[in-house]
N, C-alpha and C positions, 0 to 999 in steps of 0.2 A: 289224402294227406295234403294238406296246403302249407305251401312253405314260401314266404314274403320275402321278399329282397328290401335292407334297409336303406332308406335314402339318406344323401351324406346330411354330416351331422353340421348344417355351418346355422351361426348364431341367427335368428330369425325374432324380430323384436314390433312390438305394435308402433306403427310410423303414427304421431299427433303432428297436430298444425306446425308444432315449431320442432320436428325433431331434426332437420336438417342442420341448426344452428347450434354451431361448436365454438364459439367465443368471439369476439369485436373485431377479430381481422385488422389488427394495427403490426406495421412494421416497427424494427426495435426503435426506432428516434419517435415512438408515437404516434405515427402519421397513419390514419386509415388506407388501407391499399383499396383499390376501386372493387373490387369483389376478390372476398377473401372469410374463409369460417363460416361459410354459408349467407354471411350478409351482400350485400349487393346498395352502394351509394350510399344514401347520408351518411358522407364521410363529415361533416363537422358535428352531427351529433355524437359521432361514434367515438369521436377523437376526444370530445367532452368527456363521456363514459369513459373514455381511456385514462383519463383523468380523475376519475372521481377513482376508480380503480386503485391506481395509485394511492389516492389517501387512503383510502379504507387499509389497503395492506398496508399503510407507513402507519393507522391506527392514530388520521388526524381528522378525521371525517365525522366522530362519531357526534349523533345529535346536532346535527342538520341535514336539512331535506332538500330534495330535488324534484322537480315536475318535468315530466317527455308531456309534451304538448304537441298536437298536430293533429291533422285529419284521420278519419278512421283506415285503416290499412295501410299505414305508413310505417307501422316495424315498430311501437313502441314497446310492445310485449316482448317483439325479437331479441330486442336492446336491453328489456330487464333480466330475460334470462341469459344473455350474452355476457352480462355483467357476472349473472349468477357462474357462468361455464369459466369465465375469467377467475376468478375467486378460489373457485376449488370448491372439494368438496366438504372442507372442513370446515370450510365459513357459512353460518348456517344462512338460510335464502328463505324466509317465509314469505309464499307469493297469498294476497289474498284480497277480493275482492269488494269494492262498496259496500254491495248490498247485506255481504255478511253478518254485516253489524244488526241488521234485523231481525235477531232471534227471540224466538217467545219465550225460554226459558232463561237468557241470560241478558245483562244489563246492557247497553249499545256500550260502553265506555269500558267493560269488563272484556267484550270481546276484545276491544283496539286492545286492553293491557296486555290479553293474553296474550295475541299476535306480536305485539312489545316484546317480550320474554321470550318468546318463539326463536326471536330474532337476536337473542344474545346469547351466545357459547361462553363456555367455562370450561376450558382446559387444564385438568387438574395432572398431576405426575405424582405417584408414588414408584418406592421400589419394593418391588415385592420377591418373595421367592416361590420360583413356579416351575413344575414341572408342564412341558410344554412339547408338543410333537401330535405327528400323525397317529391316529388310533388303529392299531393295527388289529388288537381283538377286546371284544366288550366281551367276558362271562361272568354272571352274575352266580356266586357258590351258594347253593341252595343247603340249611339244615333241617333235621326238624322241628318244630314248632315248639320253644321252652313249656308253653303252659301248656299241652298235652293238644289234644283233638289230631285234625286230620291236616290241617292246611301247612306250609313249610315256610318260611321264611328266607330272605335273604340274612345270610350271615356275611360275608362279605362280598365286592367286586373285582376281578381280578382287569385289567387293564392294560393292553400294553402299546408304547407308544415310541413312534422313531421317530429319527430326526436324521438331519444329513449327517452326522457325527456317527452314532449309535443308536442301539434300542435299549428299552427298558421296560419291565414287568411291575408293574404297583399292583399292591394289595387296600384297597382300599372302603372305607365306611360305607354299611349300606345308604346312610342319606346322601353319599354322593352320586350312589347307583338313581335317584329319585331326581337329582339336580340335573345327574346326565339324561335323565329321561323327558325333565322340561325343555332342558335346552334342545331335545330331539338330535342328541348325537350317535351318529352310526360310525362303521368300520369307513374309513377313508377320510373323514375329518379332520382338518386341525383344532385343535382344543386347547389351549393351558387350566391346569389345576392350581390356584393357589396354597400354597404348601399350611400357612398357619387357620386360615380359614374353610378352607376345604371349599372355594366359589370354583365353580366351573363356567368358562365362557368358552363357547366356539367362533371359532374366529372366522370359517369358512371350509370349502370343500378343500381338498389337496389337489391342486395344478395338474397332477399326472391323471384324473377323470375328467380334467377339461371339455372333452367331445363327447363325452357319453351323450346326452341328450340336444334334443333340438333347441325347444324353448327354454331359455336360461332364465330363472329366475334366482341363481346360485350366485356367490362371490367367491373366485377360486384363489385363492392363495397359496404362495409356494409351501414349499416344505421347509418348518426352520432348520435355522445352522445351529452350531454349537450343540451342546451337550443337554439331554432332557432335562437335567434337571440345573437350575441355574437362579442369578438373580439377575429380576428384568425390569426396568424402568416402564412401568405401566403408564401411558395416557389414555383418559381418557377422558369424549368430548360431552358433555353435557350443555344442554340448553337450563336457561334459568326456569322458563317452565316446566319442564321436566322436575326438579328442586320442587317449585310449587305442588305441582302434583302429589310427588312422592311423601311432603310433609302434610298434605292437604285431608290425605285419606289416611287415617291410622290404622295399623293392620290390627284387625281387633281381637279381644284375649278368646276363653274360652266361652264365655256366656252365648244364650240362644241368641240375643239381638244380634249379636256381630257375623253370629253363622248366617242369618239371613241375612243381613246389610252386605257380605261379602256373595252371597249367591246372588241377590237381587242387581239387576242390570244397575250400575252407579251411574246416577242420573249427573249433568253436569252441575257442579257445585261449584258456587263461587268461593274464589280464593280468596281473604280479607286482604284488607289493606295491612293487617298489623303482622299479620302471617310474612307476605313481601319485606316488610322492613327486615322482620328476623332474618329473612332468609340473606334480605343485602348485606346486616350487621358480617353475616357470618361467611359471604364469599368476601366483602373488604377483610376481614380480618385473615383470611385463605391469601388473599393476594397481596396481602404485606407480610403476610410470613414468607413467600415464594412459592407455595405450594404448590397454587394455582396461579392462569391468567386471564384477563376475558380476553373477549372475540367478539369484539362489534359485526354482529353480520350487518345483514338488508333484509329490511322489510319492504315488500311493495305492495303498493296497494293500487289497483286497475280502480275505472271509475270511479275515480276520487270524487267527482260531482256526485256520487248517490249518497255519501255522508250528507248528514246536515249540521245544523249550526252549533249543536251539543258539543256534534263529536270533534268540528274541528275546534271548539274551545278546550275542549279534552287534550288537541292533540300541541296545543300552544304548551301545557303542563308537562305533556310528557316529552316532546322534544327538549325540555329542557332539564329533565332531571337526569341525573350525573351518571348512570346505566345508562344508555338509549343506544338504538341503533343508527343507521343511516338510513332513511326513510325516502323510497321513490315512490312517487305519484306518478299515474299515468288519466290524462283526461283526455277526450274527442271532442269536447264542449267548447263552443263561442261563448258567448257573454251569455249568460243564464240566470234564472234567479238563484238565490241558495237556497236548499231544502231546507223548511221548518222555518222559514221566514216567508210574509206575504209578497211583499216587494222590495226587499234587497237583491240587485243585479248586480253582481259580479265577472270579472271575467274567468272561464274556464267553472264557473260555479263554484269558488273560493275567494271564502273573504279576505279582503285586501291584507286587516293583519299579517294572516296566515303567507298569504303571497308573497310580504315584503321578506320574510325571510327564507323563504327558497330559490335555488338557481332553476333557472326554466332552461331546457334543453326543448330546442324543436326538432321536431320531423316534418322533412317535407312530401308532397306527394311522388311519385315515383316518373322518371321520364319514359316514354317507350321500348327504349334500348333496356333501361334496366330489368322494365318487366319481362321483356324474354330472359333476359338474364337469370330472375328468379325461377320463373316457369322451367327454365331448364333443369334450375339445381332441383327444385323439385318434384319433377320426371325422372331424374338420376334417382334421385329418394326416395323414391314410391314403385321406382324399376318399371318406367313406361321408355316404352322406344317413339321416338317421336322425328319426325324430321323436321330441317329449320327453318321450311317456309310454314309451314302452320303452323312453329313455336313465335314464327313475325307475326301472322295471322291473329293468334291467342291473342297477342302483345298488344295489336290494336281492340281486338273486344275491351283485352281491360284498361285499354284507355278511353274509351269510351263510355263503359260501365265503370267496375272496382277491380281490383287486384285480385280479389278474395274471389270473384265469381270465376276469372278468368282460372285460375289454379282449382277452383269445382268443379271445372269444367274435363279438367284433365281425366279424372278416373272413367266417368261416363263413356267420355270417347274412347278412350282404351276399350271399354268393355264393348262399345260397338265394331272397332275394329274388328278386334276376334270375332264377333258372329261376321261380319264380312268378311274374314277369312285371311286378317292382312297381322304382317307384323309391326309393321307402325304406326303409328296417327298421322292421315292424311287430311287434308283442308277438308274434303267431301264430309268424313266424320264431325268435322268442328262446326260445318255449317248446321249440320240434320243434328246435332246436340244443341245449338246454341237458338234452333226455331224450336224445341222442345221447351226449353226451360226460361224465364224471363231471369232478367234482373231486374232490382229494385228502382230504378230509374222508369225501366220498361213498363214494370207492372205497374208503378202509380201513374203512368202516361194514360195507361186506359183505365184505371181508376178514374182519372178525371171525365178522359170523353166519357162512359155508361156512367155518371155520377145515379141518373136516375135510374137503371135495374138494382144497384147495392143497396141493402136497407142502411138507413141512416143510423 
C-alpha cells in the first residue's frame, strides 16, 4: 500500500523574462525611486511613463503615440509592461510585435486595425436582476423521455446557492442545466444567474478552496454578501474587437451550410470597414445615453522598424481617428532605412512624418551598480541563492558583454552549483559557465579571426 505525503500548497507560477516587474516604482510626487517595483534606474524614462500614466487615467492621452528608444537591453519592454502593471487590469494592454503584421491570410493594415480595437475597452453597466452565490449542489432531475423509447431527459435542475446572508434552492430550466455545463460549473463556484434571461456567468472559485491545488490557474473570489437573490449593477468590460467579432460571425439558422461553417475551424476573416462604422455608430450612441464608457487602453507595438512604409501610412489614419488608443512604439534602431522603401533613411526606421508626432522617451544603457542590482532582483525571482561577490562578478560580464547574457547566465550556474554540491553561486561556477557559453560580442570576434573555415 503506498501512501504519499502531500507537499504544501503555496502558488507556484512560470517566471518569463519580465515576471519580476510590478509597476514604475514612482513615489507619490512622481519621482522614480532608485530601484523600486522590480525596476532598477532610468529614473527619467520612468518618470515620463509616470506621466503618460497619468493622462491615460485622466483619459487625455488618447490618439497620440509615444517611442522608448534606446539600445537593446535597456528595459523598454520592462517599461511597456510597467505601464501595463500601472494601469490595472481593466485597461486593456494589447502588446504586439512588428513582424506580426506579416500574415498570409490577412491584410498588413487589417492586422494594425485589429490590434487598434484590441486596445479599446467599452465598459457598459446594466442592472440586472440576479440570483448570485456559491453553488452548493448542482442535481439535475432526470424524467422519462415524453416521446416514448429508452433514454430520460432532464426535466429540470435543482441548484442551490449561498451567500454570506443565506441559502437558497432554485429550480430551474433544463437549458440552463446546458449553459451551467458550458460555462463548466461545479459545487464550490461562484456563479450569478440572471433572473429574466436565464445567462449564467461564473465568476470564479470560492476563496475558501483557495489552497487546494498547486498550480493556479483559477481566480478565487470571495463569497457574496447580501442576499441570493437581488438586483445588481452588472459591468461589464468589453474590447471593441470583441463587438467585431461577435457581429462578424453570424450564428447560423438551421440549414447544412451553417452546420458546417460552424464545425469547420473559422478561418480569420476580415472585418469590413462598413461593419466597424456600424459597430462605432452604436457604441457613440451607448455613450451618449450613458449606458456605456470607453477605455482608451495601449497598444504597444515592439520593433516598430519591422513595419514599413504602408503601415506607418496606415498608422498616420488611425492615430487620428476619434476611437484610438495610446499607441507605444518600442525600437533598438539607429538611423536605418524604412522597410519597403529603397533608400529613405530615417532615424530609428520611422518616417519623419510619423516621428514629428510622437514623444520619444529614452532608455539609457545600464551602469554596473545597477546591473547587480537587477541580477539580484532576479535571483530573488527565479529563487537562486547567490552571494554578492559573484552577483559584482556577473555585473562586470554584463558590462562587458549585455545585460540579457549576464542574467542567462544565472540559471546554468545554479544548476552547476548543485552538482558541485553547493548552496550558492560562487565565482568558481560563474567562471566554468561563462568559458562554456559565448556572447554575441565574443562569438563574432572569432567569426572574424576563422573568417576562412565558415562557408561564406
Amino acid at each position: 500500500m503506498k501512501i504519499e505525503e502531500v507537499k504544501s500548497t503555496t502558488k507556484t507560477q512560470r517566471i518569463a523574462s519580465h515576471s519580476h516587474i510590478k509597476g514604475l516604482g514612482l513615489d507619490e510626487s512622481g519621482y522614480a525611486i532608485q530601484s523600486a517595483a522590480g525596476l532598477v534606474g532610468q529614473e527619467l524614462a520612468r518618470e515620463a511613463a509616470g506621466v503618460v500614466v497619468e493622462l491615460i487615467k485622466s483619459k487625455k492621452m488618447a490618439g497620440r503615440a509615444m517611442l522608448l528608444a534606446g539600445p537593446p537591453g535597456t528595459g523598454k519592454t520592462a517599461l511597456a509592461l510597467a505601464i501595463a502593471q500601472e494601469l490595472g487590469s481593466k485597461v486593456p494592454f494589447c502588446p504586439m510585435v512588428g513582424s506580426e503584421v506579416y500574415s498570409t491570410e490577412i491584410k498588413k493594415t487589417e492586422v494594425l486595425m485589429e490590434n487598434f480595437r484590441r486596445a479599446i475597452g467599452l465598459r457598459i453597466k446594466e442592472t440586472k436582476e440576479v440570483y448570485e452565490g456559491e453553488v452548493t449542489e448542482l442535481t439535475p432531475v432526470e424524467t422519462e423521455n415524453p416521446m416514448g423509447g429508452y433514454g430520460k431527459t432532464v426535466s429540470h435542475v435543482v441548484i442551490g446557492l449561498k451567500t454570506a446572508k443565506g441559502t437558497k434552492q432554485l429550480k430551474l430550466d433544463p437549458s440552463i442545466y446546458e449553459s451551467l455545463q458550458k460555462e463548466k460549473v461545479e459545487v464550490g463556484d461562484v456563479i450569478y444567474i440572471e433572473a429574466n434571461s436565464g445567462a449564467v456567468k461564473r465568476q470564479g472559485r470560492s476563496d475558501s478552496y483557495a489552497t487546494e491545488f498547486d498550480l493556479e490557474a483559477e481566480e478565487y473570489v470571495p463569497l457574496p454578501k447580501g442576499d441570493v437573490h437581488k438586483k445588481k449593477e452588472v459591468i461589464q468590460d468589453v474590447t471593441l474587437h470583441d463587438l467585431d467579432i461577435a457581429n462578424a460571425r453570424p450564428q447560423g439558422g438551421q440549414d447544412i451550410m451553417s452546420m458546417m461553417g460552424q464545425l469547420m475551424k473559422p478561418k480569420k476573416t476580415e472585418i469590413t470597414d462598413k461593419l466597424r462604422k456600424e459597430i462605432n455608430k452604436v457604441v457613440n450612441k451607448y455613450i451618449d445615453q450613458g449606458i456605456a464608457e470607453l477605455v482608451p487602453g495601449v497598444l504597444f507595438i515592439d520593433e516598430v522598424h519591422m513595419l514599413d512604409i504602408e503601415c506607418f501610412t496606415y498608422l498616420h489614419r488611425a492615430l487620428e481617428s476619434t476611437i484610438a488608443p495610446i499607441v507605444i512604439f518600442a525600437t533598438n534602431r539607429g538611423k536605418c532605412t524604412i522597410r519597403g522603401t529603397e533608400d529613405i533613411v530615417a532615424p530609428h526606421g520611422i518616417p519623419l512624418d510619423l516621428l514629428d508626432r510622437v514623444m520619444i522617451i529614452r532608455t539609457l544603457p545600464y551602469s554596473q551598480e545597477e546591473m547587480v542590482q537587477i541580477l539580484k532582483i532576479r535571483s530573488q525571482t527565479e529563487g537562486i541563492q547567490i552571494d554578492d561577490s559573484s552577483l559584482a562578478q556577473l555585473g562586470q560580464v554584463g558590462v562587458k558583454t549585455t545585460l540579457r547574457y549576464s542574467v542567462q547566465l544565472l540559471t546554468p550556474s545554479n544548476i552547476l552549483a548543485k552538482i558541485n554540491g553547493k548552496d550558492a553561486i560562487t565565482s568558481e561556477e560563474i567562471d566554468e559557465i561563462n568559458k562554456l557559453f559565448y556572447d554575441a560580442k565574443s562569438s563574432a570576434k572569432i567569426l572574424a579571426e576563422q573568417e576562412d573555415k565558415f562557408m561564406k
